[in-house]
Structure formats: structure tokens, C-alpha cells
N, C-alpha and C positions, 0 to 999 in steps of 0.2 A: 385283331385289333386294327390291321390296315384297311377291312373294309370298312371298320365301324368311323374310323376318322375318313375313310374319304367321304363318305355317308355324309356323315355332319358338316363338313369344311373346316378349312384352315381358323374359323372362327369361334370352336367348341372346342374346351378341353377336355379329355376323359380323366376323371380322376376313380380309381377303385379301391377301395378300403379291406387289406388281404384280413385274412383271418390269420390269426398265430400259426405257424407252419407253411404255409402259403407264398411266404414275400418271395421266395426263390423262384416260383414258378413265374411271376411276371416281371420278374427280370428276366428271364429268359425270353419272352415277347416282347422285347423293348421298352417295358415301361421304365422311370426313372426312379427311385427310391426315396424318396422323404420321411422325415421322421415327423415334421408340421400338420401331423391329419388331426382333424378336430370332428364330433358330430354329435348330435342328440337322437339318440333312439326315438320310437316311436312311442307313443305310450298304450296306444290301442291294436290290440292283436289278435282280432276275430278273422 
């Protein structure tokens, strides 16, 4: 995760949407936990 933000700069945020089971591992690499995630799947899946 620290290369991917220096990659991008201080001007990009990373956000990752864990999957159920999940959330503990990216607390462990510094991510911050939120509960505010929001998203619309795709509708096309080929």
C-alpha cells in the first residue's frame, strides 16, 4: 500500500471495498476502517 500511494501522490485516495472476512487484513496495512462504503456493481460480466 505504501508504494501504491507514493505511486499516486498525496492527491489520490485508495479506497478498497473488503469482502466479508477480509476487513482485519487491511487493518493490519494501515488502512482506516469505515463503515460509509457505498457502490453499484457492474451489470455486464463477460
Amino acid at each position: 500500500m505504501d508504494k501504491a500511494a507514493e505511486m499516486l501522490g498525496p492527491g489520490v485516495s485508495i479506497i478498497l471495498l473488503a469482502l466479508p472476512g477480509a476487513e482485519g487484513f487491511y487493518s493490519k496495512i494501515g488502512l482506516t476502517q469505515t463503515d460509509a462504503g457505498f457502490y453499484r456493481d457492474r451489470t455486464h460480466r463477460s
